[in-house]
Every structure is written in structure tokens, then in C-alpha cells.
N, CA, C and O atoms as CSV, one atom per row, in Angstrom:
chain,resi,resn,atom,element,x,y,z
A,1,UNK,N,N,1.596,-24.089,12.390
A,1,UNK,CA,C,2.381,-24.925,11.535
A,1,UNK,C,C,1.436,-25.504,10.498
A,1,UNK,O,O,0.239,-25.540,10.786
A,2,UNK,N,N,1.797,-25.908,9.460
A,2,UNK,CA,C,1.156,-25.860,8.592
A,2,UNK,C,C,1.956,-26.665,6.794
A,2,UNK,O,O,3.102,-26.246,6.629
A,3,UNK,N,N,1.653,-27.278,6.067
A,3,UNK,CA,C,1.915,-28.157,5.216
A,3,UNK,C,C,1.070,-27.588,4.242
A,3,UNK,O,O,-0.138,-27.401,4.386
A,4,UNK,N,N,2.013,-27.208,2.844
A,4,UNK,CA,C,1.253,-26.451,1.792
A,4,UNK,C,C,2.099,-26.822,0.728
A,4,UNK,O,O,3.322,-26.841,0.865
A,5,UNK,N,N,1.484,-27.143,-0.406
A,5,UNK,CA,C,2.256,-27.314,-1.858
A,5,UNK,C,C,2.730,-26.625,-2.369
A,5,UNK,O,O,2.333,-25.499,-2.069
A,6,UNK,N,N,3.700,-26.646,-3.308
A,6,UNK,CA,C,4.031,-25.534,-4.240
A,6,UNK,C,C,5.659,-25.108,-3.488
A,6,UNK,O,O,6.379,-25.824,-2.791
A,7,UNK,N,N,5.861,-23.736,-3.927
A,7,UNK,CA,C,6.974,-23.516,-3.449
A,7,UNK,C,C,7.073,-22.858,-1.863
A,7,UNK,O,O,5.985,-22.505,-1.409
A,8,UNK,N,N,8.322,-22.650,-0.937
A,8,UNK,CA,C,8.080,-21.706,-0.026
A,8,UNK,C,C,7.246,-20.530,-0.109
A,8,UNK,O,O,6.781,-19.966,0.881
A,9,UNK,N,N,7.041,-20.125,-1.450
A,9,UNK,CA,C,6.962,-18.154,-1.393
A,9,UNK,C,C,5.345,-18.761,-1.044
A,9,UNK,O,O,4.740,-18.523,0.002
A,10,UNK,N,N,4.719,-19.770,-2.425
A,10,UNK,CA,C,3.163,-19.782,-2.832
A,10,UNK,C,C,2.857,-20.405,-1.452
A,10,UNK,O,O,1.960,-19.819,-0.847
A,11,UNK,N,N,3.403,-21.457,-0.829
A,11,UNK,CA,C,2.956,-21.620,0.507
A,11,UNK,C,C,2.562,-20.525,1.634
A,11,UNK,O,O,1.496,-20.474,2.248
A,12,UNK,N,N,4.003,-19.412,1.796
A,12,UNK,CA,C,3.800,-18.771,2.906
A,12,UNK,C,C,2.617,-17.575,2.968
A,12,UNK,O,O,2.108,-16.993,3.925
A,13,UNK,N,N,2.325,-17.429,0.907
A,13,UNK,CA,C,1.627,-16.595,0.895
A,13,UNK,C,C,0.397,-17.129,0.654
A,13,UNK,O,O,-0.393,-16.306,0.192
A,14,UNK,N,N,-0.109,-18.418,0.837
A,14,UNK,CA,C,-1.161,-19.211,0.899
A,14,UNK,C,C,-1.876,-19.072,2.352
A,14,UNK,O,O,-3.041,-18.700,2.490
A,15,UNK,N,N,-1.030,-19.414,3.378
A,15,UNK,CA,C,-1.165,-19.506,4.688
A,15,UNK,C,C,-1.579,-17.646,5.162
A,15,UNK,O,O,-2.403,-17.279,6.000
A,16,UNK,N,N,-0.890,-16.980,4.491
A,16,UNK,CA,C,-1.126,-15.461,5.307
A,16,UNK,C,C,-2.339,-15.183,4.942
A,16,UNK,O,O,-3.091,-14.488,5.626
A,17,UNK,N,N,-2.791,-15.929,3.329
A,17,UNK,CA,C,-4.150,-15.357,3.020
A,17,UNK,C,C,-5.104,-15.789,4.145
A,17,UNK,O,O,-6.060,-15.157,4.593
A,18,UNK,N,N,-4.705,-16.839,4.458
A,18,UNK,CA,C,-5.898,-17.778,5.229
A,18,UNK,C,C,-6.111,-17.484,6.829
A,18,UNK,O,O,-7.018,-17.989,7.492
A,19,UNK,N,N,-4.956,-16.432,7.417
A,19,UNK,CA,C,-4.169,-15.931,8.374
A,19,UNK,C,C,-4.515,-14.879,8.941
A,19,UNK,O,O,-4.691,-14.747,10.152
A,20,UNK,N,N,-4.699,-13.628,7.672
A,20,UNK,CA,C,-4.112,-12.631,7.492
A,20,UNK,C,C,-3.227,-11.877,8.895
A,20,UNK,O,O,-3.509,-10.860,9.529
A,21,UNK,N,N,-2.288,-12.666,9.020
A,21,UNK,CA,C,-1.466,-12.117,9.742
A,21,UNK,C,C,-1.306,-10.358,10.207
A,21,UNK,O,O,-1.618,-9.471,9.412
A,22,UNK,N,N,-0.906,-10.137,11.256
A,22,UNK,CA,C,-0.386,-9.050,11.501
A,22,UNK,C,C,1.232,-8.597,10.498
A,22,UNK,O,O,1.421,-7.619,9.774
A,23,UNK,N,N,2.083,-9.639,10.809
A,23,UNK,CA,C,3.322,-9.545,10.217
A,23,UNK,C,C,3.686,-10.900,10.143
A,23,UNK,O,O,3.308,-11.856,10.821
A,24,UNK,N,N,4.985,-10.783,8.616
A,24,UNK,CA,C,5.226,-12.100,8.586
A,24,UNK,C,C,6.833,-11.579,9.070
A,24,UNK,O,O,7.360,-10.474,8.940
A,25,UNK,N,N,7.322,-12.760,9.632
A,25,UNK,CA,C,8.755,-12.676,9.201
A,25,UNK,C,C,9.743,-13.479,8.911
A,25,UNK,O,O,9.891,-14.563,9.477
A,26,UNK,N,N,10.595,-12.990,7.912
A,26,UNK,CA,C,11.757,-13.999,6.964
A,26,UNK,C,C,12.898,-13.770,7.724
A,26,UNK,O,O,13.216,-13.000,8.630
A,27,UNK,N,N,13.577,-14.935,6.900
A,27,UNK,CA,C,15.087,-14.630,7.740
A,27,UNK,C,C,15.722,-14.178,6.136
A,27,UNK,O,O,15.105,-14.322,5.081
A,28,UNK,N,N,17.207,-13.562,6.299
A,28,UNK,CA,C,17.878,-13.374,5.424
A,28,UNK,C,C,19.465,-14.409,5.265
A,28,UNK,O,O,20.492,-14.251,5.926
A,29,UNK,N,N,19.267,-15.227,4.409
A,29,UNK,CA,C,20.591,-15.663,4.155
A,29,UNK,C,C,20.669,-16.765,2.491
A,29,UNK,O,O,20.414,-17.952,2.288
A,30,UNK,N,N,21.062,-15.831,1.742
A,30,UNK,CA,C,21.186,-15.992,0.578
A,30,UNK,C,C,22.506,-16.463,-0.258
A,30,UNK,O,O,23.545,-16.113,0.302
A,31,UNK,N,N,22.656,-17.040,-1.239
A,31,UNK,CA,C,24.046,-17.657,-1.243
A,31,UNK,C,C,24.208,-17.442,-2.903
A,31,UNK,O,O,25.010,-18.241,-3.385
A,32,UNK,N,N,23.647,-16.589,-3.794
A,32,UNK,CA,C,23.803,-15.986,-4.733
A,32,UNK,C,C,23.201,-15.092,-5.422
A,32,UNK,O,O,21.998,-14.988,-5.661
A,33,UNK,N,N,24.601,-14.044,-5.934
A,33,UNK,CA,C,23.951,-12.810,-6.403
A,33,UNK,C,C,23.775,-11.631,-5.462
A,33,UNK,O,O,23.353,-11.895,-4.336
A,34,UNK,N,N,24.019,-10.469,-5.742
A,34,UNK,CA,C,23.858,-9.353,-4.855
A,34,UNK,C,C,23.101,-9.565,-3.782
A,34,UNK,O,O,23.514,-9.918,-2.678
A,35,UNK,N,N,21.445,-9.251,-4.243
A,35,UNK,CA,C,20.116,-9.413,-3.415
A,35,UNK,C,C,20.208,-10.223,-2.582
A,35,UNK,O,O,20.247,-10.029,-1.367
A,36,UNK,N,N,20.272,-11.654,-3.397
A,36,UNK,CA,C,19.982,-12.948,-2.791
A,36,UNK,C,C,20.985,-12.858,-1.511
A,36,UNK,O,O,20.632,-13.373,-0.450
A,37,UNK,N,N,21.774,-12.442,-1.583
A,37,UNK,CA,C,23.055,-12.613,-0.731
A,37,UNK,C,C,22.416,-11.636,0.171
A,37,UNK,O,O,22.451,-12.089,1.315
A,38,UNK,N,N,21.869,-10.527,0.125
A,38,UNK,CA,C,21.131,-9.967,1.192
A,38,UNK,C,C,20.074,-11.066,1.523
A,38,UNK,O,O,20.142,-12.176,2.051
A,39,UNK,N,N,19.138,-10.357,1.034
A,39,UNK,CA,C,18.388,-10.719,1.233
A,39,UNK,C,C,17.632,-12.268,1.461
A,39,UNK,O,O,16.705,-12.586,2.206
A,40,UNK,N,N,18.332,-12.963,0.624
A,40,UNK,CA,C,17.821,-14.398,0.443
A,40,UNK,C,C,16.477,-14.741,-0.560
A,40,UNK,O,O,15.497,-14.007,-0.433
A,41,UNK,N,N,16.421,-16.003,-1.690
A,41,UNK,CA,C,15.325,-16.050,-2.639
A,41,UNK,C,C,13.684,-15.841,-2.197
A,41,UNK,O,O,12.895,-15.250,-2.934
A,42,UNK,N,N,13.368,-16.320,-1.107
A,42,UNK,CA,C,12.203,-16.374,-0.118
A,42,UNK,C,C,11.924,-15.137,0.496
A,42,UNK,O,O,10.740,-14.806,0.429
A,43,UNK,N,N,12.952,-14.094,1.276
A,43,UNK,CA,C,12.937,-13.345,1.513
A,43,UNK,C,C,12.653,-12.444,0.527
A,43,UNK,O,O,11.612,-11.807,0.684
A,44,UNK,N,N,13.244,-12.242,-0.356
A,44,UNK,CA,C,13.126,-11.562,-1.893
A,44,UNK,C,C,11.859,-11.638,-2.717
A,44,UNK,O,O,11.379,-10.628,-3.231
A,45,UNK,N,N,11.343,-12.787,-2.837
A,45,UNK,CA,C,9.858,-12.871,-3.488
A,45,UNK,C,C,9.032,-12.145,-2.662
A,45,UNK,O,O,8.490,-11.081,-2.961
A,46,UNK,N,N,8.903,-13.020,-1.117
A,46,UNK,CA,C,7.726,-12.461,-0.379
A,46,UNK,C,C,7.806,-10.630,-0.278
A,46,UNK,O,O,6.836,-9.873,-0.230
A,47,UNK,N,N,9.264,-10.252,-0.265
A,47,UNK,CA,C,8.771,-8.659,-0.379
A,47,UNK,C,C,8.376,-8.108,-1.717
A,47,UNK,O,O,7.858,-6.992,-1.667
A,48,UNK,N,N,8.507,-8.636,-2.871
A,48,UNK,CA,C,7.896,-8.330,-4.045
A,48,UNK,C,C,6.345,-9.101,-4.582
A,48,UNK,O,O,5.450,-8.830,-5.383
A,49,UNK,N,N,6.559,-9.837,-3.931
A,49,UNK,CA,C,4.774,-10.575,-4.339
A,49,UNK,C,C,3.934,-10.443,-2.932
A,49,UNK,O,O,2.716,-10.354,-3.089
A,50,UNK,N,N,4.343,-10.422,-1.780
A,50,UNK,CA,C,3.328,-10.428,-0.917
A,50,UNK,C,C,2.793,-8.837,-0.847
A,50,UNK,O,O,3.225,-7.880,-1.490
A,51,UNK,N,N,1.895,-8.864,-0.025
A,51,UNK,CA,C,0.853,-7.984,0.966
A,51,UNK,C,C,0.905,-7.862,2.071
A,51,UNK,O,O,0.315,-6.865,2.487
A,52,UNK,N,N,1.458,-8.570,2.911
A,52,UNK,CA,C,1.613,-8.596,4.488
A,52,UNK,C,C,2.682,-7.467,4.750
A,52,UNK,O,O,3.095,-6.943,3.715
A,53,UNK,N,N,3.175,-7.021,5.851
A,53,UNK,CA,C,4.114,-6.461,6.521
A,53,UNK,C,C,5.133,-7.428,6.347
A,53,UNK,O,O,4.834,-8.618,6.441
A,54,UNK,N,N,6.272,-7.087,6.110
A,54,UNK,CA,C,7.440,-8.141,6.249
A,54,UNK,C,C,8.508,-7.845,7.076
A,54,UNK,O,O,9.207,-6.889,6.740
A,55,UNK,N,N,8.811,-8.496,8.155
A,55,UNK,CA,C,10.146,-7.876,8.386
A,55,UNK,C,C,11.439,-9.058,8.714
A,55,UNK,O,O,11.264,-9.920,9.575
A,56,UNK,N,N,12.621,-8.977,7.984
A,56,UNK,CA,C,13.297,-9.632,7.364
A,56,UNK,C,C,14.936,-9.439,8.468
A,56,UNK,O,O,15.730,-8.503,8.370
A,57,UNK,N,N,14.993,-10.056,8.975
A,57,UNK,CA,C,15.981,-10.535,9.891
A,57,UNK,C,C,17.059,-11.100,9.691
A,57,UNK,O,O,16.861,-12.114,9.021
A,58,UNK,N,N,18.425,-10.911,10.009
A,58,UNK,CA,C,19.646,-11.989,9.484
A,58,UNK,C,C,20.442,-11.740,10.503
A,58,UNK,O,O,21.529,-12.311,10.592
């Protein structure tokens, strides 16, 4: 657990640097727009800006 500035995405991908995790994982539940509605905004960044493994759950 862990307390980081900025937004969810720059946080979670702050912490993995510091981590480097095996895998991260998001949940999916989004409340606008195609994607988002899959996927969710958080879910959606971290698979386009991160590096880690992601696997994304709903």
C-alpha cells in the first residue's frame, strides 16, 4: 500500500517502477464512451502507457 501524487495512472505507474512487479491488475468498470465502458479510464491508460503485464478484470 502505498500514497503517491498525481493521478491514479502516474501513481500506479510510479509504484511498479519502484516494484517492478510481476503483474499489475485493474479492474474494469467504466461509465463513458465505448472503451471506457469496457474497459474503464485507469484501466485504459495503464494498458497504453504502462510496461508491466496487465491483466484487467470486471
Amino acid at each position: 500500500m502505498a500514497t503517491t501524487l498525481g493521478t491514479p495512472v502516474e501513481g500506479i505507474l510510479q509504484e511498479a517502477k519502484a516494484l517492478n512487479p510481476d503483474l499489475i491488475l485493474a479492474g474494469s468498470r467504466g461509465r463513458r464512451g465505448i472503451i471506457r465502458m469496457v474497459l474503464g479510464s485507469v484501466s485504459h491508460a495503464l494498458l497504453h502507457q504502462g510496461t508491466y503485464p496487465l491483466m484487467i478484470f470486471g
